[in-house]
N, C-alpha and C positions, 0 to 999 in steps of 0.2 A: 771725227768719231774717235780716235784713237789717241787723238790728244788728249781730249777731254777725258778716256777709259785710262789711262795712264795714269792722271792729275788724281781723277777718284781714288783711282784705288790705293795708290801711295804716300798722297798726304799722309802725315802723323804715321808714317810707312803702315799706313793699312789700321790703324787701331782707331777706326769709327765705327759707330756703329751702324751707318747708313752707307758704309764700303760697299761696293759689288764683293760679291766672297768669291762667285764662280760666273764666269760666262759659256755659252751655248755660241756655237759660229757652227755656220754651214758647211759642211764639207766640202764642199763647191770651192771655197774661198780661204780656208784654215790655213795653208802652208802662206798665202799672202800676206793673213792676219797676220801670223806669228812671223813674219819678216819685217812687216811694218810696227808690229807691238818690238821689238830686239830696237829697230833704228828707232823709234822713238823715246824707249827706258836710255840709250845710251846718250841720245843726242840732250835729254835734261839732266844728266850728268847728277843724281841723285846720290848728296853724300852730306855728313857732318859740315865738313867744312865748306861746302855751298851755300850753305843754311836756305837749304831746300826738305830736309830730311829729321826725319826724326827714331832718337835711341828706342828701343824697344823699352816699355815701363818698367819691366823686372827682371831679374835672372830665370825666375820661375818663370810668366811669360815665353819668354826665348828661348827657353828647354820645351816646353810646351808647342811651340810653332814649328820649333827644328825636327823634333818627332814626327810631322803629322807627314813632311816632306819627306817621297820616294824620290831617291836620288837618279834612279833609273829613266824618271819620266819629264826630268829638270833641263829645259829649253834656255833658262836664262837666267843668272844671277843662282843664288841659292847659296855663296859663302857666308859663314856669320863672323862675329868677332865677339865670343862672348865677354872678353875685359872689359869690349865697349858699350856691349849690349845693342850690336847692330847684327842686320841681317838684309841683308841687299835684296832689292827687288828681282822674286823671282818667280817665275814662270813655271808653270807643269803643264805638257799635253799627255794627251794620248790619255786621259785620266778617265775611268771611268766613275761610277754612282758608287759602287761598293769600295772603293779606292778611302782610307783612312781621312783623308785630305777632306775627302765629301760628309763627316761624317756629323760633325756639328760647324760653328760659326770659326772661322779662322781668325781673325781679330789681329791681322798681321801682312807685314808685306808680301804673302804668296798667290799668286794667281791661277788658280786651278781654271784650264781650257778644254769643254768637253766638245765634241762635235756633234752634228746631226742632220738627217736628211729629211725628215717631215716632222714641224714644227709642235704638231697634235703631240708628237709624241715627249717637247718638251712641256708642252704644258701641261700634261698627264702626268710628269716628273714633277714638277712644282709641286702643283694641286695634291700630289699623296704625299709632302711634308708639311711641318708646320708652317703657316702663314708667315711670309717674311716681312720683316719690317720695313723694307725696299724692293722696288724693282725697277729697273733700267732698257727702257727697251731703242733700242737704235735699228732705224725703219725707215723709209721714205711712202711705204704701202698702207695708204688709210684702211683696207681691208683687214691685215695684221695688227696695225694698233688697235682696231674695234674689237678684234678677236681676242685677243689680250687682255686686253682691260675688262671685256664684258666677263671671262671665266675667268679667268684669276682672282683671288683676292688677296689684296696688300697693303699695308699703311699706307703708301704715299712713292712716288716716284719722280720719273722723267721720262720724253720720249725726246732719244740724241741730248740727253743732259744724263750728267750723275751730278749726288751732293745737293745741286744746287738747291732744290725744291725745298730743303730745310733752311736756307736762306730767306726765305720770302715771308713775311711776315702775316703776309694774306690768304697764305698757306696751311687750313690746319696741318699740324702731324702728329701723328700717332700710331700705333699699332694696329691691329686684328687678332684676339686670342693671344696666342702664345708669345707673340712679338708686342700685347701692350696694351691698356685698355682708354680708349679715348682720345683725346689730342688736344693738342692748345697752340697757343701765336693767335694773338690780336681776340677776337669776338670768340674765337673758339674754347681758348683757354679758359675766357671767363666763364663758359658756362659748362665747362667738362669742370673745373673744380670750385663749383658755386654749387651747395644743396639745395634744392626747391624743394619750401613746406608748401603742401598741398592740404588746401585748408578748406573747408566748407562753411559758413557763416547763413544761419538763418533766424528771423525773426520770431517774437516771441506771441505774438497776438492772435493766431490760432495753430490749431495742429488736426491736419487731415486724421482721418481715422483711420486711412486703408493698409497700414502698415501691422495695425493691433489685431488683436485675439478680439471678439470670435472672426475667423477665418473663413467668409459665405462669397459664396459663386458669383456675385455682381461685384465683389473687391478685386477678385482674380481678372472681371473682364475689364476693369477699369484698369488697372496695373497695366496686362497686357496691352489695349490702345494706348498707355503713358508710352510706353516704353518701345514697343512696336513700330 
């Protein structure tokens, strides 16, 4: 799980758009996480000259992302180097919803970590922002994934996978509302951007009457059993 939550979110150091932005971990288990998320960022050794890692796209960007980060709540990484336009994979806990961090899409290497102790209450979080165009759930409890899946709604995911789902070409993906309208890959694409003329074609050799003027009570009940 960790490897894989790692891998996602810091390719292209965070600037996809099917990144996890934020994760949800149980109280129960949080300070584990955040020992095992520390020895895992450290042990792939994520940098330029690894060519594991990638420069952030702009100076605007990286002004942009260095803003959103509370230095207070930074568990891991969080140096930049603007000459080079990097910014090290890093970590926030302790963060709450109202927290800057939380407040639109991060499109960047920082990992906002919120907590929580009954699940209802994150998906009452979700459900009251825009539809996201990912979700990642890591589970082993078929109960939770049904529960999940059945009230949320998402473009497209994983369960114990990030990224990958946009790989698969059997896969539509696409959006919900605000995150995108449609999808494509393979059968899907072709018919999310093919327009269908919807055409009606009739013969020319008679024409019912029941559609014309004068308009008498035995048209209306023949309509109605047509249609009925």
């Amino acid at each position: 799980m960790i490897k894989r939550l790692v891998w996602g979110k810091f390719v292209n150091a965070g600037q996809t758009c099917v990144v996890p932005d934020y994760v949800y971990v149980h109280r129960n288990i949080e300070k584990l996480f955040l020992e095992m998320l520390k020895e895992e960022i450290e042990q792939a050794q994520f940098s330029i000259q690894n060519d594991n890692y990638a420069r952030i796209i702009s100076d605007k960007n990286l002004d942009r992302i260095v803003a959103l980060i509370d230095p207070e709540k930074v568990v891991i990484g969080g140096k930049y180097n603007r000459a080079e336009r990097t910014l090290e994979p890093t970590v926030m806990s302790n963060v709450s919803v109202e927290d800057r961090i939380m407040e639109d899409e991060i499109f960047g290497p920082v990992l906002p970590v919120l907590s929580y102790e009954d699940i209802n209450d994150v998906i009452s979080y979700i459900k009251s922002r825009p539809k996201p165009l990912s979700l990642y759930l890591f589970t082993e409890s078929s109960q939770l994934r049904r529960q999940v899946l059945e009230e949320v709604s998402f473009g497209g995911g994983g369960i114990n996978e990030v990224l990958m789902h946009f790989s698969n070409d059997n896969l539509p993906f696409g959006g919900v509302g605000n995150s995108g309208m449609g999808s494509y890959h393979g059968e899907a694409g072709f018919r999310s951007f093919t327009h269908y003329k919807s055409i009606l074609q009739k013969n020319t050799l008679f024409e019912l009457p029941l559609k014309y003027y004068p308009y008498k009570p035995w048209k209306l009940s023949i309509i109605r059993k047509l249609v009925g």
